[in-house]
MITIBA-15008 format. One line per field, with one value per residue (C-alpha): x, y, z; residue number from 1; residue in three letters. Coordinates in Angstrom, 1 decimal, m for minus. Layout:
x <- X  ...
y <- Y  ...
z <- Z  ...
lumlum <- NUM  ...
koldren <- ALA  ...
This chain:
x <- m41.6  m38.2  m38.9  m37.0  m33.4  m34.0  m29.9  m30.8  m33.6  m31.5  m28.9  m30.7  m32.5  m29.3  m27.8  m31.3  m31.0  m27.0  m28.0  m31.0  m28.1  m25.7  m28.3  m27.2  m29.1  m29.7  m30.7  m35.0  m36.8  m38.9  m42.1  m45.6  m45.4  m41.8  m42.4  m39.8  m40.8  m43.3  m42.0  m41.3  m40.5  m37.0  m34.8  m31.9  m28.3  m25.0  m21.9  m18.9  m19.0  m20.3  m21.8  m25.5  m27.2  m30.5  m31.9  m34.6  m37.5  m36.4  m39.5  m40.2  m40.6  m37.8  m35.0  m33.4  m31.5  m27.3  m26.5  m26.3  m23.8  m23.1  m23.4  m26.9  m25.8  m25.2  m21.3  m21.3  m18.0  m18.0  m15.4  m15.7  m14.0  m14.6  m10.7  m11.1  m8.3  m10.0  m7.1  m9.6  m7.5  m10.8  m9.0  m10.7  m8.1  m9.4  m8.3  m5.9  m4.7  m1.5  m0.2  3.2  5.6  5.3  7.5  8.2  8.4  8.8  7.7  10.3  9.0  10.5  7.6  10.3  8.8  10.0  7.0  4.4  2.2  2.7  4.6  2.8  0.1  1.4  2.9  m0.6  m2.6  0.6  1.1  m2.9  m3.8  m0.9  m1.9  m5.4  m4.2  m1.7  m4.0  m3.9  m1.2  1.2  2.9  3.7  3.8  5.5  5.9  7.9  9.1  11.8  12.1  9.5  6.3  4.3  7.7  8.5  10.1  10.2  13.8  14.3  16.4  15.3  14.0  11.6  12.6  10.8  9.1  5.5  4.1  5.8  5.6  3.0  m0.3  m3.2  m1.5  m2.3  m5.5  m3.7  m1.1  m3.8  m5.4  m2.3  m1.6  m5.0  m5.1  m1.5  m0.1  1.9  5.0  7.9  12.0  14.8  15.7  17.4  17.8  21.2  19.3  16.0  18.4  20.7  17.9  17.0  20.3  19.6  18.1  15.5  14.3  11.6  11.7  10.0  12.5  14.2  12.3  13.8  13.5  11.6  12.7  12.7  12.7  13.3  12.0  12.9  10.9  12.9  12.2  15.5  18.9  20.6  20.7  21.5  24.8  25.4  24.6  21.7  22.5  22.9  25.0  25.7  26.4  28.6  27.5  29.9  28.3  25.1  26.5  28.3  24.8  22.9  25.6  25.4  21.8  22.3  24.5  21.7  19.1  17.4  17.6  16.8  15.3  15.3  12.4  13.0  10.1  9.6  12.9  14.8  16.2  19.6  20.7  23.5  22.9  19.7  21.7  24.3  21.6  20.2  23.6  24.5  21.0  21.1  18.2  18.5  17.2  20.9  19.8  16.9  13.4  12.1  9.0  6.7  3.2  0.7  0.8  4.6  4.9  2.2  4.4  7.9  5.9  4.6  8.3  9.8  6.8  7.4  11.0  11.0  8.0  9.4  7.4  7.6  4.3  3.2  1.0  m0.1  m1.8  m0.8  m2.2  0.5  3.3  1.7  2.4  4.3  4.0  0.5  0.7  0.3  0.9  m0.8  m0.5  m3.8  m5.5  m2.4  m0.7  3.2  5.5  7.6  11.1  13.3  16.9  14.4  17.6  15.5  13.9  10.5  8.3  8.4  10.3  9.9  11.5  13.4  12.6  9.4  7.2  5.1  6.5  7.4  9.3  8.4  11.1  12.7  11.1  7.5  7.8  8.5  5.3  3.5  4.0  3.1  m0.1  m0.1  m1.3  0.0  m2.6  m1.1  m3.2  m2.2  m4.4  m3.6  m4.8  m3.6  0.2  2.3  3.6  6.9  8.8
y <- 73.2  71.1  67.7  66.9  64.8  61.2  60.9  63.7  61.5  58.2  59.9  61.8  58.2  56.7  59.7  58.9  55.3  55.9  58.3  56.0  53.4  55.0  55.8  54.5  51.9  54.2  56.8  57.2  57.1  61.1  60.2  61.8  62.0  61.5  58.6  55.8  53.9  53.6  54.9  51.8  49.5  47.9  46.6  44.2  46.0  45.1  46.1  43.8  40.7  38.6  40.1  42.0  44.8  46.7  50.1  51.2  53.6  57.4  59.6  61.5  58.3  59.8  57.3  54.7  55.4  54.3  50.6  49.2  47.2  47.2  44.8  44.4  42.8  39.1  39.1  35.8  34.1  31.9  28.8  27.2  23.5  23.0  22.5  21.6  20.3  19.3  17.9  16.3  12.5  10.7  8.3  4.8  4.4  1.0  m0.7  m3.7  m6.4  m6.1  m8.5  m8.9  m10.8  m14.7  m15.9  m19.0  m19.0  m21.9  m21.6  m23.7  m23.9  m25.2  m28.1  m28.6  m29.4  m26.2  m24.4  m26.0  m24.4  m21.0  m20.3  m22.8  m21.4  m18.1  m19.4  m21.4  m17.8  m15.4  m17.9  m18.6  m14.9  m14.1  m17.0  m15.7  m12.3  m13.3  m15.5  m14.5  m12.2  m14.2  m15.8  m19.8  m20.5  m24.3  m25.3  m27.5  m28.6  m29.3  m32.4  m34.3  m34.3  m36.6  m37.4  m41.2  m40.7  m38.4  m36.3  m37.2  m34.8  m36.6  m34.3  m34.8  m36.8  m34.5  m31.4  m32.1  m28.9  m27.7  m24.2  m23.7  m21.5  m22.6  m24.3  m22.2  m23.8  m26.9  m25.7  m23.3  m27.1  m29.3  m26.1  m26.4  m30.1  m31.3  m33.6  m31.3  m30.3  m32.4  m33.5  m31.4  m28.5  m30.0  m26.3  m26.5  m30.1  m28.6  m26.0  m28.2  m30.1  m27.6  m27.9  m31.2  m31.3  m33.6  m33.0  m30.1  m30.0  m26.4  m24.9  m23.3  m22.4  m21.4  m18.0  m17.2  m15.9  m18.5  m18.0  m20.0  m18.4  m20.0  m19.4  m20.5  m20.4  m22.3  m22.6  m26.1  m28.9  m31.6  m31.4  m31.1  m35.3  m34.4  m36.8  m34.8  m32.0  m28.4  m26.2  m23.6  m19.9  m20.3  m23.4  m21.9  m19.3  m22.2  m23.9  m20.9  m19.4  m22.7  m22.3  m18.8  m20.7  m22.9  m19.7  m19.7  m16.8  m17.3  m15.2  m15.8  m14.9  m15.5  m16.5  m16.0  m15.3  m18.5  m18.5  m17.9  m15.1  m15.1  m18.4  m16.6  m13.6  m15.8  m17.4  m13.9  m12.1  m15.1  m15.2  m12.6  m10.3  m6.9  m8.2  m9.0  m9.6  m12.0  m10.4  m10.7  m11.7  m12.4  m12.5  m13.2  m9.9  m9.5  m12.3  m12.0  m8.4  m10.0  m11.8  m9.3  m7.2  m10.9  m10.0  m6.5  m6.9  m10.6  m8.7  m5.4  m3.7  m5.4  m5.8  m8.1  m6.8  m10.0  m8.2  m9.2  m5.6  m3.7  m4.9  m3.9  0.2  0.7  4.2  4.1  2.5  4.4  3.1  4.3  4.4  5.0  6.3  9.0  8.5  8.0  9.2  6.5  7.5  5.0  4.5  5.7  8.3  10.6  7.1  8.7  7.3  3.5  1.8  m1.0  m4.6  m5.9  m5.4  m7.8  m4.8  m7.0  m6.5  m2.6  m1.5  0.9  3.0  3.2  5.9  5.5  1.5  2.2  4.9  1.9  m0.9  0.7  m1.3  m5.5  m5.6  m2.3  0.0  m0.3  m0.4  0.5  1.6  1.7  3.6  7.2  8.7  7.4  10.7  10.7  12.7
z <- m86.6  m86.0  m85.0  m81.9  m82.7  m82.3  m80.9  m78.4  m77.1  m76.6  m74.9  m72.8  m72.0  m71.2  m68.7  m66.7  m66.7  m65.4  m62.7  m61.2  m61.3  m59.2  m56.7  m52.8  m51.5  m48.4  m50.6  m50.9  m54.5  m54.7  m54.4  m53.9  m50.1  m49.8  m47.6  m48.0  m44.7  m42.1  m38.8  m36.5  m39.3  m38.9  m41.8  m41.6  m43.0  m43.1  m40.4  m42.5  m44.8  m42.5  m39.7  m39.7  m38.0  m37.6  m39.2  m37.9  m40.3  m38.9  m37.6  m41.1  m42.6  m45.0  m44.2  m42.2  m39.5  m39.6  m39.2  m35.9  m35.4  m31.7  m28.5  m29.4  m32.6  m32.8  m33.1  m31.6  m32.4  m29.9  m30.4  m27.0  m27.5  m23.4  m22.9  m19.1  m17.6  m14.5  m11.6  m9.7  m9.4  m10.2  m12.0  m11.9  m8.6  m7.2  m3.5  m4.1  m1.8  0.1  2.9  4.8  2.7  3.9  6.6  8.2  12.7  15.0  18.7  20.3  24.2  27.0  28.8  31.9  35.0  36.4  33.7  36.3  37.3  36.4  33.7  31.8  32.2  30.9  27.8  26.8  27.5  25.3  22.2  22.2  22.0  19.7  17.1  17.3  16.5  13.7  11.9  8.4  8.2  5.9  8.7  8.8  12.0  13.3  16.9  18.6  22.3  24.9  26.3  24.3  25.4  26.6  28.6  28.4  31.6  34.1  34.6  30.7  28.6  25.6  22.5  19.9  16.6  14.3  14.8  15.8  13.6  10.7  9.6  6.9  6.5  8.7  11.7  14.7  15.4  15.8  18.3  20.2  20.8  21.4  23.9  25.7  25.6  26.2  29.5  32.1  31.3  32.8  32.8  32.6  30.2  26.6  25.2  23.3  21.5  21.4  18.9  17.7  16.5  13.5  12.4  10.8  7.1  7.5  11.7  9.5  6.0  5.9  8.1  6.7  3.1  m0.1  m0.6  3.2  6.0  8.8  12.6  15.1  18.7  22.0  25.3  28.1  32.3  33.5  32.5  30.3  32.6  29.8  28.1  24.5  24.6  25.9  28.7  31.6  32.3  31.4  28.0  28.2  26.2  23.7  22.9  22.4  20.5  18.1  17.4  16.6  14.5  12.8  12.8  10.8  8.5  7.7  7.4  10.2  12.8  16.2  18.8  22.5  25.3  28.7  31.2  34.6  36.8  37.0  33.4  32.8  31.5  30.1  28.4  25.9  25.5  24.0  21.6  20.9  19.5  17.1  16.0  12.9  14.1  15.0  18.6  20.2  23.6  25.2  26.0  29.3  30.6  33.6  32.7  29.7  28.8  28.3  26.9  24.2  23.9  23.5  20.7  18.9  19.2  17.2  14.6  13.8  14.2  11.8  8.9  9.3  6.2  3.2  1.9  m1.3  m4.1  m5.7  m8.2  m11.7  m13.0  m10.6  m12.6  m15.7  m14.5  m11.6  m12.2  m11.2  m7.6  m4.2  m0.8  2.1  6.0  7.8  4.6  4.3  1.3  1.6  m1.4  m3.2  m2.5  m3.8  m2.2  0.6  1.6  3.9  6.2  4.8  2.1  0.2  m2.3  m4.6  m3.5  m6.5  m10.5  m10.5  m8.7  m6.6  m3.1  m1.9  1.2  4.2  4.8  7.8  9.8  8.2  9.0  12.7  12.5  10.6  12.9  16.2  15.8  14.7  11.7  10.7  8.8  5.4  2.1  m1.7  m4.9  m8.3  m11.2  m10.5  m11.0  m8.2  m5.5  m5.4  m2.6
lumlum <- 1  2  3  4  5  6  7  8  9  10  11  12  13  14  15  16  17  18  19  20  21  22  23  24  25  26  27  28  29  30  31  32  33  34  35  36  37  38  39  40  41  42  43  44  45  46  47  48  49  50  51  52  53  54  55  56  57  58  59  60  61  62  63  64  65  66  67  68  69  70  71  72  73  74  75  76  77  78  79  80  81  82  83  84  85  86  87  88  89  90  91  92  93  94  95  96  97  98  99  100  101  102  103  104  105  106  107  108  109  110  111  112  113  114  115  116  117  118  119  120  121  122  123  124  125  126  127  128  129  130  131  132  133  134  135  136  137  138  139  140  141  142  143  144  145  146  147  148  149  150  151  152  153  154  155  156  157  158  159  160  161  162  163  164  165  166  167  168  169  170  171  172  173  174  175  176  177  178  179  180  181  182  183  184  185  186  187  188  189  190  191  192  193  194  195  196  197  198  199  200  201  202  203  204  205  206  207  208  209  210  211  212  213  214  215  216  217  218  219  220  221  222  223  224  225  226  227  228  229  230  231  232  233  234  235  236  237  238  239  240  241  242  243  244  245  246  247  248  249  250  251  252  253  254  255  256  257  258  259  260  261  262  263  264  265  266  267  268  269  270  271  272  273  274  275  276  277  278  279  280  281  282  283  284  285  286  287  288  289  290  291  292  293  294  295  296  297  298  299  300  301  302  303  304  305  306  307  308  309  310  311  312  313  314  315  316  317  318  319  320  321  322  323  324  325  326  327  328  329  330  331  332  333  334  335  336  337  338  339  340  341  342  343  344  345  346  347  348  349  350  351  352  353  354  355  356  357  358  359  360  361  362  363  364  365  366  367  368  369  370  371  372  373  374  375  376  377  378  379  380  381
koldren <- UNK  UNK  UNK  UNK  UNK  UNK  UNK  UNK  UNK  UNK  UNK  UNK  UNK  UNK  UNK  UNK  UNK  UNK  UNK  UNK  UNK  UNK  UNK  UNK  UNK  UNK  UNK  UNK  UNK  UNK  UNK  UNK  UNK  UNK  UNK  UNK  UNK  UNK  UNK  UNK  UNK  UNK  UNK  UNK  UNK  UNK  UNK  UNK  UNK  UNK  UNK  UNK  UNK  UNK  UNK  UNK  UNK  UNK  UNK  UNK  UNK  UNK  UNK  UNK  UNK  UNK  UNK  UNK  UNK  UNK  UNK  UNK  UNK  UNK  UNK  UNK  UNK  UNK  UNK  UNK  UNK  UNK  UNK  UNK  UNK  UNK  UNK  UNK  UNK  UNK  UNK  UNK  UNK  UNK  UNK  UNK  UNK  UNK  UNK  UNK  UNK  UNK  UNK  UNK  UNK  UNK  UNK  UNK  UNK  UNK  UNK  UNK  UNK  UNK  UNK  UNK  UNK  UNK  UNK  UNK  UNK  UNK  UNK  UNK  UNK  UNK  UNK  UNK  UNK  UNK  UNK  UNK  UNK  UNK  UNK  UNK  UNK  UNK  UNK  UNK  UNK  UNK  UNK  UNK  UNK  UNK  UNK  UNK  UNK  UNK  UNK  UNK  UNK  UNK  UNK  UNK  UNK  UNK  UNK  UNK  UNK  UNK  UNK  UNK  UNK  UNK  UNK  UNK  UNK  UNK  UNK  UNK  UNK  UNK  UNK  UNK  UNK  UNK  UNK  UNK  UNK  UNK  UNK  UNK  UNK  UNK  UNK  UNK  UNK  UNK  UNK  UNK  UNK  UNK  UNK  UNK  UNK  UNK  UNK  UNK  UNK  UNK  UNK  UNK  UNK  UNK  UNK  UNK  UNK  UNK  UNK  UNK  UNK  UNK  UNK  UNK  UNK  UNK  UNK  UNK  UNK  UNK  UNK  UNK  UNK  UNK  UNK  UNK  UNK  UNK  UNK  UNK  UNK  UNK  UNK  UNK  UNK  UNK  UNK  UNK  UNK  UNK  UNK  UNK  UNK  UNK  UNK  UNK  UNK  UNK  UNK  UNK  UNK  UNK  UNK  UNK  UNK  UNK  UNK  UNK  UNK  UNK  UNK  UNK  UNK  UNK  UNK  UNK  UNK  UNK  UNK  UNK  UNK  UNK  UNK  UNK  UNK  UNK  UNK  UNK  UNK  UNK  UNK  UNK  UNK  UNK  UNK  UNK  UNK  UNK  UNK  UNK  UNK  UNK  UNK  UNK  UNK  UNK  UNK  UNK  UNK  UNK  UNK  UNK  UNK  UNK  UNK  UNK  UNK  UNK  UNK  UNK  UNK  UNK  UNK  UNK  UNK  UNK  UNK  UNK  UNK  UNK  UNK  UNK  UNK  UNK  UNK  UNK  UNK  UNK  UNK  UNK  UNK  UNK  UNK  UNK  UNK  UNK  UNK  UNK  UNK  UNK  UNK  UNK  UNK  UNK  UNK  UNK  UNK  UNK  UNK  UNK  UNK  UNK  UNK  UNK  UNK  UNK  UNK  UNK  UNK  UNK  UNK  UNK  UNK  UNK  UNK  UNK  UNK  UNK  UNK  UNK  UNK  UNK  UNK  UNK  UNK  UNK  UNK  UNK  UNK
């Protein structure tokens, strides 16, 4: 008997071990029962490099079912980096003070005897309620008479020395109780020297003030009975309008209020077209109430709307300042070429400008409902 050939064997060992090699991985080993997997069972597999799915045993126990790789499978690839670009203008916008730019007005009244009873009386109730009302809004308020008063002597055209209350911050309770408490009003009617006398440096040395607008507002009930000399006599209008041109000259404007019916005319319409407002004729008045009015017109007329933002921090970003008019915000608009919106006053960025048309909606009410924020992008028009 032939033995078997040893190099037969070793090959024939080696093809076996090659083809058990090569076998798929999805492919089942033979065995006894042919079972490669309990039905039920569920294996993990693969759908790509990175990404798994799920086999599950098939009913004959013989094999696993194809990869699944579909919605079921966690493809998750989620790279979410919450890129929210939220509009909402929450941003840290805070409330910040704003007032009327400071300026400087002198009551200049007349305390003839022809004010008794009545229009005295009129003027004490119109400039009391309007200094109540204008207390704190930025304006320095003086006050001053014509003739003196208390009168040395009666039918005296004399006029005061110096003014008795120079314009600064705080003074109105002081006049609203030299008003209440003062002697009756007597003596002629000094006007053109009760003018004239602002036009001397050192009668008030805060009118006028560097850099301030000053105002000089006379409230008259009878025409110039004393001369030029303030002697006695009469002034002619083209004298009045030579001191209160001169009073321009030395920047001060002047407004002119007539009171009651006796005044004359022509003599405060005069003062009131050399005075360098945009008010070129007197204002009339009969009563407390149109008084107090005529008052209030000189205020909105003398502030118009610039408005200071003493803020240090508003200069730091102008570009991040609003302005608004009963809570409605108003575009900047500088050169303010439509009459709509604001503008900034100068390069220093703490004072800005109504313009034109939104100023007159502004000031329809004293003080005018005007507030600013800063911290978000200013809206331009």
């Amino acid at each position: 008997m032939r033995s078997a050939n040893p190099l037969f064997c070793f090959v024939g060992a080696c093809g076996l071990l090659l083809v058990v090699g090569c076998l798929d991985q999805d492919t089942p080993f033979e065995s006894d029962d042919d079972s490669v997997c309990t039905v039920g069972e569920e294996q993990e597999c693969y759908c790509t490099a990175a990404l798994t799915g799920t086999q599950t045993c098939l009913p004959d126990e013989s094999g696993w079912s194809d990869c699944e790789c579909g919605s079921d499978a966690d493809t998750d690839t989620d790279t979410d980096t919450d890129t929210d670009t939220d509009t909402d203008t929450d941003c840290d916008e805070l409330t910040m003070d704003i007032d009327y730019a400071t300026v400087r007005m002198v009551t200049l009244l007349d305390m003839s005897s022809s004010m008794l009873p009545a229009n005295f009386a009129i003027a004490r109730t119109a400039i009391t309620n309007w200094l109540t009302d204008m207390a704190g809004q930025h304006i320095e308020f003086g006050f001053d008479t014509f003739p003196e008063n208390p009168l040395g002597s009666s039918g005296s055209c004399g006029v005061n020395t110096s003014i008795p209350f120079e314009p600064t911050i705080g003074t109105e309770a002081g006049i609203i109780s030299w008003l209440a408490s003062t002697g009756a009003p007597d003596g002629l009617t000094p006007l053109a020297c009760g003018l004239d006398n602002f036009n001397s440096l050192t009668y008030s040395t805060n009118l006028p003030g560097a850099g301030i607008d000053s105002y000089l507002i006379a409230i008259v009930d009878g025409p110039d009975n004393c001369g030029l000399d303030c002697t006695g006599g009469s002034v002619t209008n083209a004298e009045l309008t030579t001191i209160t041109a001169d009073l321009l000259t030395n920047d001060i404007m002047t407004f002119a209020i007539g009171l009651g019916t006796a005044y004359s005319h022509s003599q405060l319409d005069a003062i009131a077209a050399a005075g360098g407002t945009e008010i070129t004729t007197h204002l009339p008045s009969t009563n407390a109430t149109e008084l107090e009015g005529a008052l209030n017109i000189i205020v909105r007329s003398s502030l118009g709307c610039v408005f200071d933002l003493p803020d240090p921090a508003a200069q730091s970003n102008p570009n991040m300042i609003n302005i608004y008019v009963d809570s409605t915000v108003i575009p900047q608009n500088e050169g303010c070429s439509s009459g709509e919106g604001w503008q900034w006053v100068g390069t220093a960025h703490t004072a800005i400008e109504l313009c034109e048309d939104t100023c007159d909606d502004a000031i329809v009410s004293l003080p005018p409902p005007v507030t600013a924020t800063k911290g978000c992008p200013t809206i331009t028009i």
